[in-house]
C-alpha positions in Angstrom: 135.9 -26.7 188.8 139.1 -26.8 189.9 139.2 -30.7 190.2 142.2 -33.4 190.8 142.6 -35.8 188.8 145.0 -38.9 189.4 146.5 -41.3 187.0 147.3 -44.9 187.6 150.0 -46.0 185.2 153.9 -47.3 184.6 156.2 -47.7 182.6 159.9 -49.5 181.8 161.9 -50.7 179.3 159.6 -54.3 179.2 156.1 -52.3 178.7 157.9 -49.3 177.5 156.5 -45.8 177.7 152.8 -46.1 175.8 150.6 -46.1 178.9 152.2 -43.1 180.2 152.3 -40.8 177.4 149.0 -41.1 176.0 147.9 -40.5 179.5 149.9 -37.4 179.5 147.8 -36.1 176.6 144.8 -36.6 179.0 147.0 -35.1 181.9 147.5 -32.1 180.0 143.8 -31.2 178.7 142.5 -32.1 181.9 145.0 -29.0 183.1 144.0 -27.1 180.3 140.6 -27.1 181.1 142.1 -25.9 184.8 142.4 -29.1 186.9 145.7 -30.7 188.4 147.2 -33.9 187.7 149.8 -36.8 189.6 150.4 -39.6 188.5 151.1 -42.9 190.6 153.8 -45.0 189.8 154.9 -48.8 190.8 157.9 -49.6 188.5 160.5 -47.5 188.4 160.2 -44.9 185.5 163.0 -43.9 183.7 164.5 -40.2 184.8 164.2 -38.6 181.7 160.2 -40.1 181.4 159.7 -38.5 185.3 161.3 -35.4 184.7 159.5 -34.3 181.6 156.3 -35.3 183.5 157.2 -33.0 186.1 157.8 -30.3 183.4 154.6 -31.0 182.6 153.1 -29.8 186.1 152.2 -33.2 187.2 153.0 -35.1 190.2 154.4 -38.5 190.7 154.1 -40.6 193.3 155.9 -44.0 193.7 154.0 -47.0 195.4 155.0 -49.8 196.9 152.8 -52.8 195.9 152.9 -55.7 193.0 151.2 -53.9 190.0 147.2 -55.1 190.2 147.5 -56.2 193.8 144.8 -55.3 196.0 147.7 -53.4 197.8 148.1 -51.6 194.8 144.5 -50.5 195.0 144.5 -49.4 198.4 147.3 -47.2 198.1 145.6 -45.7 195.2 142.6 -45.1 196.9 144.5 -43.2 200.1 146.7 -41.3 197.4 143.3 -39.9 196.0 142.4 -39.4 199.2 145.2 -37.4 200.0 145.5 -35.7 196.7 141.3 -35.0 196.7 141.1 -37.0 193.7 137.2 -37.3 192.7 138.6 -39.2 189.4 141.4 -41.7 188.7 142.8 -43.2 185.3 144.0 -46.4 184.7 146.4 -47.2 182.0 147.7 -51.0 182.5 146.7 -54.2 181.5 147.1 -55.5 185.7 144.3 -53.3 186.2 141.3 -56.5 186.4 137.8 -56.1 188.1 138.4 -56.5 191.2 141.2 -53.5 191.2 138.1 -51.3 189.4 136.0 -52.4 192.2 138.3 -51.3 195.2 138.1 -48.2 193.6 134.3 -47.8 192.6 134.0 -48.9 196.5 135.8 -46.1 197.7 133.3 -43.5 195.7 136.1 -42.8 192.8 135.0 -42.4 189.4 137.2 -44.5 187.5 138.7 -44.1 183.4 139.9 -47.4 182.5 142.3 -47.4 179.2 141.9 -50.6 177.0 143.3 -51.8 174.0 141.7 -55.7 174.0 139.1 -56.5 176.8 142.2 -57.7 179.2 139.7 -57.7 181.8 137.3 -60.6 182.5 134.6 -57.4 183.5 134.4 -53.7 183.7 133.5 -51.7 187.3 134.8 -48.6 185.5 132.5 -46.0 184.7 134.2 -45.3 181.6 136.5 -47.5 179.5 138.2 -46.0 176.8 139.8 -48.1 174.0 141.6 -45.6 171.0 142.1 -48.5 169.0 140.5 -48.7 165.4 139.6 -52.4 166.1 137.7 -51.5 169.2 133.9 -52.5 169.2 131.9 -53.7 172.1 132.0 -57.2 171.7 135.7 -57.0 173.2 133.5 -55.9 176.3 130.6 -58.1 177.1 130.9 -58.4 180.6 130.2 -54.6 182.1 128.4 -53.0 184.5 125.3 -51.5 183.6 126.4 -48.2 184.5 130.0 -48.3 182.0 129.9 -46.5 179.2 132.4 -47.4 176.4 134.1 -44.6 174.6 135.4 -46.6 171.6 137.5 -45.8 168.1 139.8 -43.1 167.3 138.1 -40.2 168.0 139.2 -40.7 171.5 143.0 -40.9 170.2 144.7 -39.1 173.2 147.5 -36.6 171.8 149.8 -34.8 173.5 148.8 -31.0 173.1 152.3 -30.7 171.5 150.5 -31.7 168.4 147.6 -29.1 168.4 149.4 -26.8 166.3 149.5 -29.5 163.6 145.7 -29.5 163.2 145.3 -28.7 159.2 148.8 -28.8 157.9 149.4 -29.5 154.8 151.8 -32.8 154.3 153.1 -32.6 150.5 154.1 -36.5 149.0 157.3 -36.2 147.3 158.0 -38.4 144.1 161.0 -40.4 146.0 161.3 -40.9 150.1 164.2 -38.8 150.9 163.5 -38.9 154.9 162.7 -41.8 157.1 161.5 -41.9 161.0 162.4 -44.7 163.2 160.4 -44.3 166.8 159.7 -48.2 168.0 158.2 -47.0 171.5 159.7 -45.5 174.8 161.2 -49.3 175.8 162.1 -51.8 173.1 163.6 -54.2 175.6 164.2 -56.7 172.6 166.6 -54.3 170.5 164.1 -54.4 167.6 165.6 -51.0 166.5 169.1 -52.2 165.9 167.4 -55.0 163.7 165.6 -52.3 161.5 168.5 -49.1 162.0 170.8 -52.0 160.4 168.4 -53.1 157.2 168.4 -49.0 156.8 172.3 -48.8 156.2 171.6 -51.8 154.0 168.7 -49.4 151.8 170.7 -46.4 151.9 173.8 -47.9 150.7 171.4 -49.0 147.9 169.8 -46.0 147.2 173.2 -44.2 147.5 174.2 -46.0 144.0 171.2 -45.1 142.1 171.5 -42.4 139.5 168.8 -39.5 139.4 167.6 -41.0 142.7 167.7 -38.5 145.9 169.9 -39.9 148.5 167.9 -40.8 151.9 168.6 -40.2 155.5 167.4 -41.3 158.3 166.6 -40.1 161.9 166.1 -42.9 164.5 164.6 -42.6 168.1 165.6 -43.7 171.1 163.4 -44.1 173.7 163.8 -42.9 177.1 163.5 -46.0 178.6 165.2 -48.0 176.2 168.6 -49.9 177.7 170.2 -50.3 174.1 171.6 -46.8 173.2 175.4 -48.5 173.2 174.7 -51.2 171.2 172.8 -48.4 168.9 175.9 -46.2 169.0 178.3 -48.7 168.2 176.8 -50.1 165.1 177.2 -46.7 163.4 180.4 -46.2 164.5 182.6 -45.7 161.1 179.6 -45.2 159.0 178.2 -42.4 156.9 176.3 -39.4 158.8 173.0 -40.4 156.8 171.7 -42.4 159.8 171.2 -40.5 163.3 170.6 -41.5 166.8 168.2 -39.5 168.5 166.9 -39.6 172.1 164.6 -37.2 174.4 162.9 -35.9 171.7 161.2 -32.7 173.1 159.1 -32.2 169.5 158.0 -35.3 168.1 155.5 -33.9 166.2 158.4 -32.2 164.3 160.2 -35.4 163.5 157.2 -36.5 161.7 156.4 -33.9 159.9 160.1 -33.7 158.8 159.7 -37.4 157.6 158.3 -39.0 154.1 157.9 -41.8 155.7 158.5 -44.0 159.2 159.0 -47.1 160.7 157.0 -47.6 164.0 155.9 -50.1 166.5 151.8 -50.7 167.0 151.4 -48.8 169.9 150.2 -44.8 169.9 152.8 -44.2 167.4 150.4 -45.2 165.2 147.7 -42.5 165.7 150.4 -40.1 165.9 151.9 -40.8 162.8 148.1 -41.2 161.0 147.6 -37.3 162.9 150.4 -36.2 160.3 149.7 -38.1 157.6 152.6 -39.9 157.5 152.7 -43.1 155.7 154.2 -45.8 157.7 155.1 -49.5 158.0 154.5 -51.0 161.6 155.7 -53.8 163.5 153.5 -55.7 166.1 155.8 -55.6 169.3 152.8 -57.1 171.4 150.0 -59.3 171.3 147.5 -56.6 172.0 148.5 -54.7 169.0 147.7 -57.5 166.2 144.3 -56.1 166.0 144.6 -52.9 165.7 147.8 -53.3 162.7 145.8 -55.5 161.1 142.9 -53.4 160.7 145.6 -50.2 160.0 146.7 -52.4 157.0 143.6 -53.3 155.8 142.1 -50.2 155.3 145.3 -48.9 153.6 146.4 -46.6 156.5 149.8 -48.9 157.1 152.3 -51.3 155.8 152.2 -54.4 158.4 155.3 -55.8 159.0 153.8 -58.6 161.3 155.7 -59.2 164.4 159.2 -57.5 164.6 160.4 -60.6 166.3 159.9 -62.6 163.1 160.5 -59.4 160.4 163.8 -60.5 158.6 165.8 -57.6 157.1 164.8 -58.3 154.0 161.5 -58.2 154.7 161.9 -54.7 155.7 163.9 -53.6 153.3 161.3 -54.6 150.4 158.5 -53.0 152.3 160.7 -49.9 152.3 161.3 -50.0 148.6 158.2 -51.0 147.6 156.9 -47.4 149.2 159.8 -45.0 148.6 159.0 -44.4 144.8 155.4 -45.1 145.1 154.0 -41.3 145.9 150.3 -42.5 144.8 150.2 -44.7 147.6 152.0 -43.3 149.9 149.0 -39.8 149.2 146.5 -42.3 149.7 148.1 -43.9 153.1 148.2 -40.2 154.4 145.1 -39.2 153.4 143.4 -41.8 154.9 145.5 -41.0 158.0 144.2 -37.9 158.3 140.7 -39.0 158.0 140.8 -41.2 161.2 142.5 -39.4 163.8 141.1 -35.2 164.3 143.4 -34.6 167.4 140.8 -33.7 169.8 140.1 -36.9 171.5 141.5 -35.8 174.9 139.0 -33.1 175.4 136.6 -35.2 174.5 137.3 -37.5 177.3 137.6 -34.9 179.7 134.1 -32.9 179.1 132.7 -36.3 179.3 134.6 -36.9 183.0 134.3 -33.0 183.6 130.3 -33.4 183.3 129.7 -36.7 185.4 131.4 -35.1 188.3 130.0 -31.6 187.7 126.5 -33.6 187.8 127.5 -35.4 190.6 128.5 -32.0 192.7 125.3 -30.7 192.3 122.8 -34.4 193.2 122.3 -34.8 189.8 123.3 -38.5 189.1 125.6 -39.2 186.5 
């Protein structure tokens, strides 16, 4: 079935670029299993952000509404029109019950992505929450017809990662390479904070006999408005720190690391995929859950929120990891076990199937 599907979401340097690129993961099974995508914008996304969705073979479509308005809605519903769209996702936090509703009114069958029950109720036939917190006492308040799709087996990957499925990560005895990917946006600057305490560690390591030196690749997000500032504080300094940006193969950045530093979006999953041990900074309210729960179960180093997360903080975090290989095997491992890689096909037999169903009369 040769089906449209249409994708609600934004993205900028304040919300950065997590909404949109675990929906491109959905995008691109959904075209995998031969369906087309577009997605529909409100904010302004950043060029490099629109252009490798359009590599991508999807669509993008700009509104003009306030995010969550019922204007917003209605132009969603005649772009799904337009597009013959029997399915639209929603990735945004703006995205309440009466936005579901307009939809659900207009016969769509409706994905709603969740990380915290942001929603005082739930018109959607499906929500989908990735998150390793997510139970459904976040969602009491649901139609009776809403089926929850909850926990990381639903982890939406990019299929860039696909060919990762059962590599082998070997722990060395010392950290020699550290990752640095703090989302698509980091409006605050966070990364200067921690690409700065990583000069600090390096210098240190640098004077250590029988110690492998350590180097360090950073990202920079597409949408991110600080790569000056990011340039000029390595000006003059050893190579052993690096500035990266558009980062066609993540996937090979972390499997090129021993170990990363990332914020609490979808980084997370990514980096548990690869079973790469990590520390993680909480860059928004919605993500305290799911860090906590990440450190608890010995997946993750919290760092609590990178606001508050002094350099030395990170810097002892770091240390107490890099010549620690028994915990840094059993952060992997543990990794590993959460996240398979297949949670976007999941989501789209399950979609593919309720419309299939309802092609033929069948109900749902």
């Amino acid at each position: 079935m040769n089906a449209s599907l249409l994708i609600r979401a934004d993205a900028d340097a304040h919300i950065g670029t997590g909404h949109v690129m675990r929906c491109l993961g959905l995008a691109q099974a959904w075209q995998q299993d031969g369906g087309s995508v577009a997605f529909a914008v409100v904010r302004r996304i950043a060029t490099p952000l629109e252009e490798r969705l359009r590599a991508d073979a999807c669509g993008v479509h700009s509104l003009e509404a306030l995010p969550g308005s019922n204007e917003d809605a209605v132009q969603t519903v005649w772009l799904a029109r337009e597009l013959r769209s029997a399915a639209v996702v929603l990735d945004g936090y703006e995205f309440d019950a009466d936005y579901q509703r307009c939809l659900k009114a207009a016969g769509l069958r409706v994905l709603c992505i969740d990380d915290n029950g942001h929603a005082t109720h739930y018109a959607a036939d499906w929500v989908l929450n990735q998150n390793i917190h997510a139970n459904p006492a976040l969602y009491p308040s649901r139609e009776p017809y809403t089926r929850l799709l909850l926990g990381t087996a639903y982890v939406l990957l990019r299929r860039e990662f696909a060919r990762w499925r059962g590599w082998v990560r070997i722990i060395p005895p010392h950290v020699r390479r550290v990752l640095v990917a703090l989302g698509g946006g980091d409006a605050e600057n966070v990364t200067l904070k921690v690409t700065q305490a990583l000069q600090e560690l390096v210098g240190k390591r640098r004077d250590l006999s029988g110690i492998p030196a350590m180097e360090a690749q950073v990202v920079v997000g597409g949408a991110n408005p600080h790569w000056q500032s990011l340039k000029a504080a390595l000006q003059g300094r050893p190579g052993a720190i690096r500035l990266v940006r558009h980062v066609k193969d993540m996937p090979g950045m972390m499997a090129w690391a021993d170990l990363a530093v990332t914020a609490g979006g979808s980084t997370c999953w990514e980096v548990a995929f690869l079973g790469l041990p990590s520390c993680v900074l909480v860059s928004a309210e919605n993500q305290v859950a799911s860090v906590a729960r990440l450190h608890g179960e010995g997946v993750a180093q919290s760092l609590g929120w990178a606001s508050g997360c002094s350099a030395d903080r990170l810097i002892g975090a770091l240390e107490g990891l890099v010549d620690d290989p028994d915990r840094r095997r059993d952060m992997s491992e543990r990794g590993r076990s959460l996240v398979d890689g297949r949670g976007a096909e999941r989501v789209v037999g399950m979609v593919r199937e309720a419309l299939s169903l309802e092609r033929h009369g069948k109900g749902s």
